[in-house]
N, C-alpha and C positions, 0 to 999 in steps of 0.2 A: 495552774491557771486555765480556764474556759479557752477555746479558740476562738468564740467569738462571744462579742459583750454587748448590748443596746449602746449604751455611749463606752469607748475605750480612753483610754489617757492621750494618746495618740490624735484622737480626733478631738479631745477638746485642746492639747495645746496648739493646734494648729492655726485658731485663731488668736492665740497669745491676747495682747490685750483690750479685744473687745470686751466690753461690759456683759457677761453670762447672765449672772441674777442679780436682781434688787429687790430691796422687801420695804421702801421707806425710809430707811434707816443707813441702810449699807447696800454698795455696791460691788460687786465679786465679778473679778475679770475672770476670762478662761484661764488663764497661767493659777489663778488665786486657787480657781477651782481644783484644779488640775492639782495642784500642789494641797491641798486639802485632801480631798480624795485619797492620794497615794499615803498621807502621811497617816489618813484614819483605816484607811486597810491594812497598813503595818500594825499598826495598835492593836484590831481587829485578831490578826495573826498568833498578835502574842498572846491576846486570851484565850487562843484553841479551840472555843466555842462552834458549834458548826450553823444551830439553829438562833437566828435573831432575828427579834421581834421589832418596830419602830412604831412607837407608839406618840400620838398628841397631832395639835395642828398642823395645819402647811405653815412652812417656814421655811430657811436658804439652808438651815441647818437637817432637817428632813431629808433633799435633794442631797445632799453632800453625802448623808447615812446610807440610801440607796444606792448611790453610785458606788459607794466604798465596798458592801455589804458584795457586790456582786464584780467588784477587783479583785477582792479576796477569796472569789469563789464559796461564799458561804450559801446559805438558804435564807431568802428573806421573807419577813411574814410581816406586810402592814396589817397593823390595828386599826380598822375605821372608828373613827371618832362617834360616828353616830351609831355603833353597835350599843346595847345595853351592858351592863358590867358584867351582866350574865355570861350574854355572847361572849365579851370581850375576853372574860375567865376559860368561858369554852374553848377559845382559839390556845388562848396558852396552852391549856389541857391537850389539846387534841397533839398540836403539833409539839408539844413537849420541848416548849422555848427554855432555852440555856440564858442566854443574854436580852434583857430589854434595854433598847435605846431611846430616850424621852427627848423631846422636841419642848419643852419648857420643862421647869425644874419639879422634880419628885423630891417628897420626901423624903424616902430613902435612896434618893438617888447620888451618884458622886460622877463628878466632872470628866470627860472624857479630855483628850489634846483637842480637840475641834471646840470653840468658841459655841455654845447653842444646844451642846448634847450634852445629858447627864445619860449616866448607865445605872441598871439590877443587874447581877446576876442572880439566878434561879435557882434551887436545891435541885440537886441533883433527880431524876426519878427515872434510873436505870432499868427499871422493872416496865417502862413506859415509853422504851422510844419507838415511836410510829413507823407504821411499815411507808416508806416512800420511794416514787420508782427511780431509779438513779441517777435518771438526770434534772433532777428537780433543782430549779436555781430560786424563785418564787412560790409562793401557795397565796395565792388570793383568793380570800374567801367570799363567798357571795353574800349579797347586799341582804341577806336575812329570808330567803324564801320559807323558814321556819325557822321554829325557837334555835333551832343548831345550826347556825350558817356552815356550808361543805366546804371543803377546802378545794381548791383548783392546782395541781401542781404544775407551773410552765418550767419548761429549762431556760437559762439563758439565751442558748442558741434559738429559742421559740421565739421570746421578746425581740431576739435584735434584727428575724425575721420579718417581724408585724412592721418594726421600725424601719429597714430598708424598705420594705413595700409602701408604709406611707408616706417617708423620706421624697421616695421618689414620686410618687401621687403627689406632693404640697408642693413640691421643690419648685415650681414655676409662680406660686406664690407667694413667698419666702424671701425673693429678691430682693426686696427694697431694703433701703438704707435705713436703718433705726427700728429695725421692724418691732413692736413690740409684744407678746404673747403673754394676757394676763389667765392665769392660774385660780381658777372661780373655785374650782371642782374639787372635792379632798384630793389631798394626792395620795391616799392609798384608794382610792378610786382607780382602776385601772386603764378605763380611757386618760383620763388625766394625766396618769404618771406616763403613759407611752407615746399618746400624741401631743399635750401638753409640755411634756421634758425632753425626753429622749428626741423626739423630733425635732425641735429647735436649735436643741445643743447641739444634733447632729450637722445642721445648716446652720449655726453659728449666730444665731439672733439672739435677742434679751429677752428674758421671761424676768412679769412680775409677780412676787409671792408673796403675797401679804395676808396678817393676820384675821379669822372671823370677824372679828371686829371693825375692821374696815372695809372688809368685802361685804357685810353686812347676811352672809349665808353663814348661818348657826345652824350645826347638824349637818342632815341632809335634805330637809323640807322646811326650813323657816328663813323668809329673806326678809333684812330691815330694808326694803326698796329705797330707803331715802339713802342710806350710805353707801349702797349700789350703786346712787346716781353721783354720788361724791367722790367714788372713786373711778369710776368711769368718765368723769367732765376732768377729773385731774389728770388723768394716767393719760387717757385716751389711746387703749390698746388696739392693736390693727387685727387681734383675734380672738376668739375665746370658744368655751367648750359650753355646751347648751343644754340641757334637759329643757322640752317640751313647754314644763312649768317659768321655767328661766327664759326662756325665750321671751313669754308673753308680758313677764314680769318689764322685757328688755325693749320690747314693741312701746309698753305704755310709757317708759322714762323718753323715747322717741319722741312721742304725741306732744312730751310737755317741751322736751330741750331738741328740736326737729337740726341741729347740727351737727347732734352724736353719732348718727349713722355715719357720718363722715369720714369718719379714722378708720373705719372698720374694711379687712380684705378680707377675711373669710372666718366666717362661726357655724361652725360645726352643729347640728345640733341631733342628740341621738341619746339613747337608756331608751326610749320607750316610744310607743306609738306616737309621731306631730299631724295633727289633723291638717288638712291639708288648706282649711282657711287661713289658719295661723301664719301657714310658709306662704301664702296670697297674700296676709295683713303686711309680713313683713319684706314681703318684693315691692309692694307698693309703696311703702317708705324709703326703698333704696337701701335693705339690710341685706348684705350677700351673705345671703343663709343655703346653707348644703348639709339635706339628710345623709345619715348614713345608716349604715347596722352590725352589729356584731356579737359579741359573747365570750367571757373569761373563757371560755376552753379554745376558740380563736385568737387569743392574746387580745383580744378588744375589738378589735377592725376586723371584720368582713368584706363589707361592700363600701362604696362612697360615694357620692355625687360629686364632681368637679367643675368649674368655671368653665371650663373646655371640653366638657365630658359629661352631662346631667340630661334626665327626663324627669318630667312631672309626674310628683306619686311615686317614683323608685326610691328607694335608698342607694343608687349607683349600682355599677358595675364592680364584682367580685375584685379584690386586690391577687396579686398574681401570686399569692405564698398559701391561694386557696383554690379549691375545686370543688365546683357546686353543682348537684344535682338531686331530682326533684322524685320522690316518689311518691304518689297520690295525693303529690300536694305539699308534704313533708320536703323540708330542705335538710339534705343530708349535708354533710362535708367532709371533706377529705385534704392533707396537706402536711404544713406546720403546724401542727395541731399540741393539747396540750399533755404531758406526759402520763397522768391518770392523776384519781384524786387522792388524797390523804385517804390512809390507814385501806388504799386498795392495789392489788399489782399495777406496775408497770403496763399503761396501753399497750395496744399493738399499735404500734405507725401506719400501718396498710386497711385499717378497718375504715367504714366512715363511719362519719357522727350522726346520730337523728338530732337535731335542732331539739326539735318537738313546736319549731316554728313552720307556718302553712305560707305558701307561698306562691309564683310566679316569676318568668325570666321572659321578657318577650325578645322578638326576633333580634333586635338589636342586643341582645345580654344583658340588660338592666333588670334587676333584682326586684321585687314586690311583694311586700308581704302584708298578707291579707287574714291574718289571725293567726292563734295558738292551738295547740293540739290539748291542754292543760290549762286547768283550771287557774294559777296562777295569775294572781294581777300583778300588773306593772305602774305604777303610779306614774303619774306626769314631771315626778323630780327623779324619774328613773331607778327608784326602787324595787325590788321582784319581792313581789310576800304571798304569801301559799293562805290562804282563806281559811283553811280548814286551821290551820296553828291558833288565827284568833279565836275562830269559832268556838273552839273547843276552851279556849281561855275565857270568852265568853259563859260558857255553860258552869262554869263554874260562880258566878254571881247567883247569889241565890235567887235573886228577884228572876232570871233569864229564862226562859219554860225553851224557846226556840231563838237562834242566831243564823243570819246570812250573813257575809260581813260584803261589801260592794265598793270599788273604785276605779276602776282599770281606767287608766289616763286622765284619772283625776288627782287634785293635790293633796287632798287627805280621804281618809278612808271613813265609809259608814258601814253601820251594818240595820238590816230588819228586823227587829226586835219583838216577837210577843211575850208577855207579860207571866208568872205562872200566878196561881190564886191570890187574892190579897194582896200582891206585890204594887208596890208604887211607880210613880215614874220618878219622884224624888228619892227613893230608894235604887233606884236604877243608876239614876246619875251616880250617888254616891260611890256608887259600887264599881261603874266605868272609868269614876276617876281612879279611882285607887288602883283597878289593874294598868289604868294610863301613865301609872306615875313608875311601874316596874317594865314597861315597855319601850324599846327604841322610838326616838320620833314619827318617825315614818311609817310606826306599825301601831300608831295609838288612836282608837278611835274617836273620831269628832263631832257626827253626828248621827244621830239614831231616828228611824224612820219607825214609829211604835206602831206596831199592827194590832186592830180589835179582832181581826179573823186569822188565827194560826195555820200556818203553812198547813196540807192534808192531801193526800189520796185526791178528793171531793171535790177539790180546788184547780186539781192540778200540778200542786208545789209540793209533792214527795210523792217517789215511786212508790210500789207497794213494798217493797221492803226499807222503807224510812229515809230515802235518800234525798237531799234537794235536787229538783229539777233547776237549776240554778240557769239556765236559758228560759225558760218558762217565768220565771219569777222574776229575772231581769225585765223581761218583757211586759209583762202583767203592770209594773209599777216601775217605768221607766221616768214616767212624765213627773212623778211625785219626787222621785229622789233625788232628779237635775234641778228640783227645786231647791235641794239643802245644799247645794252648791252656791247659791247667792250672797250668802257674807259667809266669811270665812268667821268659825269659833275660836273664842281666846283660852289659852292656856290649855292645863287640861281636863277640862268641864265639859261635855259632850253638850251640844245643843239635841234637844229631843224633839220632836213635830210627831204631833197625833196622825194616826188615819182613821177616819171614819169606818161604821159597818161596811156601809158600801163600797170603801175603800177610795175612797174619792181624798184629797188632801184638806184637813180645816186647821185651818191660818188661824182658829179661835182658841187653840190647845197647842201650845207651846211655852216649856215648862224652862 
């Protein structure tokens, strides 16, 4: 057994019969929990298995897997739902899963002793088990920054680290009677699983986990707003976990039902850049909103803002299981950090980390981060996708002669499109759709800005050996593209908008 766990058995029978989790449907006191747990780690045990996977929706049976997976001292690997089958394949592959646990029923799946889980076992592939460094207790793989999302190895003792430091950071908010913690986010999301789970179990409150379907967030970038607002005027959760996009989503259900902010003690909201009007729009409704920042190789949490403890424009002050400092700008780290990734040795504990995030700490210690060192977008629903992966999947449409693809803190992605000879813009789309349809949600493009004057030397927009000047080209045609921002496109049919010679935007050419 681990020495130390994010949630132990210990600490959840402590509250014996408070109500733990509810999905709806059922309610699971701590004792239920607790006894669940113990009895799917013995299970666990008996299949010998070391490497398991949990794959499918948030549900009370998912949380049960995860707690169990990591009593047993195994290695866990959530499968994010919103990876493509590709990725999803990849993960298996990489980390060379023994056991899949399903969170709704598989076909070839058979019944575990916990109510909610069905199991695979996986053929064996000896010739293939991946180098990992040994204290690996989780591998969370990143949200897709290319076709091959990496794997992240935390140890347990990393997790239960992030979790005592934010434990103690929330703990004065926490207090209240019936508190309740609604579960928006996947929970192989890994802000979600640690500040979301592990935190509440640890202070003894209720989380609720309810299906896509009622929380109304299918994938990772599509929200049905109206069932968001259903389940929010029902539940009326005192917290929740935010992306940028969800926020704004959560500002305008305000505007209509101005009584919802009421329930609410504290929403987190972090994945990706929050422009600082948004966190304005929602102080002034009375939404206790607090940035924060962080990163899977951090266990999630970095910094935080607190009720008793925030500046404007920071993401808070460092959590104390890190140490942060700044080299031309660059946020290094150093600490509990994570133990190296899939198929690489064993970190060193004593190195720091380059972020590859640009920053700021001012006199008071509060954190500020003011760009990326990497090309990398981050999307507004807290996605990381590497540009160069579409691009390059782009170039592959016949019709495509040149691709930029564009969105950093927006909700779906565009790209600059020029045309090669002959080529249509009806032939374009066709062609968009179809790689849209073998693409994760969050990585499929929406809409296309069609250029009549191809990137060039002449221009501006490629170095002389063929590179995008991609700050030059953002800039050039900034005002045009925050135009394809104004209705969001349906399914996945990319809306296309012409540019003129002059490159001016015409509203007369849209295909």
């Amino acid at each position: 057994m681990p020495n130390v766990l994010p949630v132990s058995l210990a600490q959840l029978q402590q509250f014996a019969d408070n109500i733990a989790l509810e999905d709806g449907y059922q309610q699971l006191s701590y004792r239920h929990v607790a006894q669940q747990v113990l009895q799917l780690s013995h299970w666990l045990n008996t299949q010998g298995y070391q490497r398991i996977a949990i794959c499918g929706p948030n549900s009370v049976a998912w949380v049960i897997a995860d707690l169990a997976v990591a009593q047993a001292n195994k290695i866990c690997v959530p499968i994010p739902v919103f990876f493509s089958a590709l990725q999803q394949h990849h993960i298996l592959q990489e980390a060379n899963i023994q056991l899949l646990l399903f969170t709704e029923h598989h076909y070839a799946g058979k019944p575990t002793p916990i109510a909610g889980l069905w199991y695979q076992i996986r053929p064996a592939q000896e010739d293939n088990t991946p180098q990992l460094p040994i204290t690996s207790g989780k591998i969370t793989f990143t949200s897709g920054t290319t076709a091959s999302p990496k794997g992240v190895c935390l140890s347990w003792q990393q997790q239960a680290s992030t979790c005592e430091a934010l434990t103690a950071a929330l703990q004065a908010q926490f207090v209240q009677p019936h508190y309740l913690h609604f579960c928006l986010l996947p929970l192989a999301t890994l802000l979600e699983n640690q500040a979301g789970i592990y935190v509440p179990l640890r202070l003894g409150q209720r989380i609720l986990i309810l299906a896509p379907s009622s929380t109304g967030l299918n994938g990772s970038a599509s929200l049905d707003i109206n069932r968001f607002a259903q389940s929010l005027l029902h539940y009326q959760p005192a917290s929740l976990i935010l992306t940028p996009q969800l926020l704004h989503a959560l500002i305008i259900l305000c505007s209509r039902y101005p009584t919802l902010a009421q329930s609410f003690t504290f929403i987190a909201v972090g994945g990706a850049h929050c422009a600082p009007g948004l966190l304005a729009r929602a102080a002034q409704i009375g939404l206790p909103v607090f940035q924060g920042y962080g990163l899977s190789e951090a266990g999630s949490v970095v910094a935080l803002n607190l009720p008793q403890q925030q500046s404007a424009g920071s993401v808070g002050k460092p959590l104390p299981h890190i140490s942060i400092k700044l080299v031309e700008q660059h946020i290094w780290l150093k600490g509990d950090l994570f133990a190296g990734y899939l198929g690489e040795p064993q970190r060193d504990p004593e190195q720091w980390l380059d972020t590859g995030d640009l920053g700021a700490i001012d006199a008071d210690g509060y954190l500020y981060i003011t760009g990326r060192s990497k090309h990398q977008l981050i999307s507004s629903y807290g996605r990381n996708i590497s540009p160069e992966w579409l691009e390059a999947e782009l170039q592959l449409c016949p019709a495509v002669a040149q691709a930029m693809v564009t969105g950093d803190a927006k909700p779906w992605l565009s790209a600059l499109v020029s045309l090669r000879p002959h080529a249509t813009a009806q032939e374009l789309t066709a062609q968009i759709q179809q790689l849209n349809s073998q693409l994760p949600d969050y990585a499929r493009i929406r809409s296309v800005l069609l250029l009549t004057q191809p990137f060039s030397t002449d221009n501006h927009h490629l170095t002389d050996n063929g590179r995008l000047r991609r700050s030059q080209i953002n800039h050039d045609y900034a005002d045009v593209v925050e135009l394809l921002y104004t209705n969001e496109p349906d399914g996945l049919t990319p809306t296309i908008t012409l540019v003129t010679r002059n490159e001016e935007l015409s509203h007369d050419h849209i295909f």
